[in-house]
C-alpha positions in Angstrom: 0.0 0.0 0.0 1.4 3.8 -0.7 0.8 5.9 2.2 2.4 9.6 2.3 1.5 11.5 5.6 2.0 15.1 5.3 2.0 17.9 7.4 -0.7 17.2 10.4 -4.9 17.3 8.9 -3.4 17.6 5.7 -3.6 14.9 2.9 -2.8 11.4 2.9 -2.3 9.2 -0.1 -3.6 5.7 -0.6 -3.3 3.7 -3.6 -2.4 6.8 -5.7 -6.1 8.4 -4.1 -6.2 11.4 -2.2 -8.0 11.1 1.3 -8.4 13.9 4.4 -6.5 13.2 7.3 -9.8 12.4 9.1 -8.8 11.2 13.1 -10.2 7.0 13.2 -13.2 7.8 16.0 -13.6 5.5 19.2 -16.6 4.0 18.1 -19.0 3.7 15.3 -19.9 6.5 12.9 -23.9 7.3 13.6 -24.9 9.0 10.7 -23.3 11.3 7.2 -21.9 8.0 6.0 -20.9 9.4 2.9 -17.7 11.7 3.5 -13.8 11.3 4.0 -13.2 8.4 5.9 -9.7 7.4 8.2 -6.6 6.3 6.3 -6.9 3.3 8.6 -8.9 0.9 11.8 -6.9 -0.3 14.6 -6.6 -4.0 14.7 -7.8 -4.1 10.4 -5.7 -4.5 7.3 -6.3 -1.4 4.9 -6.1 -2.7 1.1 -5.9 -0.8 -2.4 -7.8 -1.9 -5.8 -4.8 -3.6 -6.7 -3.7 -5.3 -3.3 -7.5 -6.6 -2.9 -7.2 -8.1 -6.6 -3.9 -9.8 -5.6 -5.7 -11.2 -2.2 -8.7 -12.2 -4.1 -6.4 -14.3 -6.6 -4.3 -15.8 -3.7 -6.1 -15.8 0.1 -9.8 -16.4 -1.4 -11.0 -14.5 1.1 -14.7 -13.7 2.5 -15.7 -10.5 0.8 -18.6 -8.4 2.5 -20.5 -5.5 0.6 -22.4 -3.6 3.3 -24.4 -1.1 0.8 -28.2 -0.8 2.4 -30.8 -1.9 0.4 -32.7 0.9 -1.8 -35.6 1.9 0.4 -38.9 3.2 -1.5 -39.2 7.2 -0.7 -41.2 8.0 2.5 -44.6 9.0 0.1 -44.6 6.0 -1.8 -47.8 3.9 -2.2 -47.6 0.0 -1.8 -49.0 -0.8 -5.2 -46.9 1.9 -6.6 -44.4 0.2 -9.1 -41.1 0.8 -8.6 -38.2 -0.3 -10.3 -34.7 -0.7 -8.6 -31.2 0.3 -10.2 -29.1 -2.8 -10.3 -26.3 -2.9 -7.2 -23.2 -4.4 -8.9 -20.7 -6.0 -6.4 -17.2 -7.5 -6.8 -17.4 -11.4 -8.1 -18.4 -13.7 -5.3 -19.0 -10.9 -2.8 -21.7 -11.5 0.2 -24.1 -8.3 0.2 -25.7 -7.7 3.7 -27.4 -4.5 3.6 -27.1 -2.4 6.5 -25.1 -4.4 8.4 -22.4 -1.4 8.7 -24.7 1.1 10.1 -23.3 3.2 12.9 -26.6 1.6 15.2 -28.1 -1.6 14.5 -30.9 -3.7 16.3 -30.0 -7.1 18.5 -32.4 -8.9 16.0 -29.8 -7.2 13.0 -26.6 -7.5 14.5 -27.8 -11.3 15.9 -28.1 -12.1 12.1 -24.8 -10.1 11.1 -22.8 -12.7 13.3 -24.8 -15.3 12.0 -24.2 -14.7 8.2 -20.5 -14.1 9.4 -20.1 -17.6 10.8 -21.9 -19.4 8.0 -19.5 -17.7 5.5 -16.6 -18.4 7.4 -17.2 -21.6 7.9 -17.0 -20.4 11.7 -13.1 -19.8 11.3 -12.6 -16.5 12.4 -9.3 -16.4 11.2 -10.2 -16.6 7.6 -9.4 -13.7 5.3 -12.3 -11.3 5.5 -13.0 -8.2 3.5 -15.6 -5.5 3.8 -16.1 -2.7 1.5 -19.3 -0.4 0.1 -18.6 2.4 -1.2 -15.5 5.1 -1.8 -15.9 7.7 0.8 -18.4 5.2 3.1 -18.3 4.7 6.7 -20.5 1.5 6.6 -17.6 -0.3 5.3 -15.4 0.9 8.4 -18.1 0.6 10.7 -18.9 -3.6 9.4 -15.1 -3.9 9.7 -14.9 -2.8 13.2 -17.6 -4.5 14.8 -16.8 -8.0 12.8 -13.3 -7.0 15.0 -15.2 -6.8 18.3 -16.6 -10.2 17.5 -13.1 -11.7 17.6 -12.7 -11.9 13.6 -8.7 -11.5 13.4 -7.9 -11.3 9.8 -10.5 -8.6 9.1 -9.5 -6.3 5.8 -10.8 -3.1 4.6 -11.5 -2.2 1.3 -12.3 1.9 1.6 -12.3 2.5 -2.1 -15.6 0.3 -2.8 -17.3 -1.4 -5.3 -17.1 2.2 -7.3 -13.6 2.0 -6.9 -12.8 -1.5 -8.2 -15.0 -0.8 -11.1 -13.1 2.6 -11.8 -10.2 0.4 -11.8 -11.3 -1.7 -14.8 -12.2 -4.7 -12.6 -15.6 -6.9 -13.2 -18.8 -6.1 -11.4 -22.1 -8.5 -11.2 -25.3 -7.6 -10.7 -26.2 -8.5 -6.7 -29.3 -9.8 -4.8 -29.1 -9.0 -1.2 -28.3 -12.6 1.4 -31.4 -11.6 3.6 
C-alpha cells in the first residue's frame, strides 16, 4: 500500500487516491456516511484496488458489501411500481445490507454474526474483506464490529465497489443474502 503522511490534517495518499486526514473515532460512525473516511482501523488490514485483486487471486477471502438496500421514498404507495437500479458487487461478494450502520438492532446484529459464521465456515481467522462504497463509513463501521466479534484477519476495502469498477475490474449484478 502507498501511504504519504504530510504535514498534520493535511492529505494522505492511498493507492495513488487522495483522502483527508480524518482522526479514526472511538466507536462507530452514527450518521453522514458518505464523507472522507480514516486512512486506517486499529486491529484491520487497509487494502488498495490492486492489493484486494492480488488477495482475491491468492487468500480467497470472504468479501462483505455492506451497501443498504434501496428503500422506497417515504410518500410512496404499496402498489406503486417501482423499479430498482441494479447494485453491482465484486465477483463472489456476500451483500448484507445495513449491516455497517453506525446503530443496529439485536435482532440485526444477531443475524450479522450469524451470516458471518456461516460464511466463514465459523473460522474466524479466515481472510475477510468489507467494503461499500469510496468515501463510506459503513464499510469501516462492518469492519470494526466484525473486529469486536473476535474476527482476526479482518481487511478493509475503503475505495468500494465504485472503486474497483473505476479500476477496470468486473462487477455483477447482486441480490441481497437476507
Amino acid at each position: 500500500m502507498i501511504c504519504r503522511f504530510g504535514t498534520p490534517a493535511t492529505v494522505v495518499v492511498l493507492a495513488g487516491l487522495a483522502h483527508a486526514a480524518v482522526p479514526e473515532p472511538a466507536g462507530f460512525r452514527l450518521d453522514h456516511y458518505r464523507g472522507e473516511v480514516p486512512a486506517g482501523l486499529r486491529g484491520a488490514t487497509v487494502v488498495s484496488t490492486a492489493e484486494l485483486a492480488a488477495m482475491i487471486a491468492a487468500q480467497h477471502p470472504v468479501l462483505v458489501d455492506v451497501l443498504p438496500a434501496p428503500m422506497p421514498p417515504p410518500d410512496a404507495r404499496a402498489a406503486m411500481p417501482r423499479m430498482q437500479l441494479p447494485h453491482r458487487d465484486i465477483p463472489g461478494s456476500l451483500w448484507l445490507p445495513d449491516t455497517g450502520r453506525g446503530a443496529i438492532s439485536r435482532a440485526a446484529e444477531a443475524k450479522f454474526q450469524t451470516d458471518l459464521r456461516v460464511a466463514t465456515v465459523g473460522n474466524k481467522a479466515r481472510p475477510i474483506v468489507f467494503y461499500c462504497l469510496s468515501k463510506c463509513w459503513m464499510s469501516w463501521n462492518a469492519a470494526k464490529r466484525a473486529l469486536g466479534y473476535g474476527y482476526t484477519r479482518v481487511t478493509w476495502y475503503p475505495d468500494g465497489a465504485d472503486g474497483w469498477q473505476a479500476a477496470g475490474y468486473t462487477t455483477v449484478i447482486a441480490s441481497p443474502a437476507r
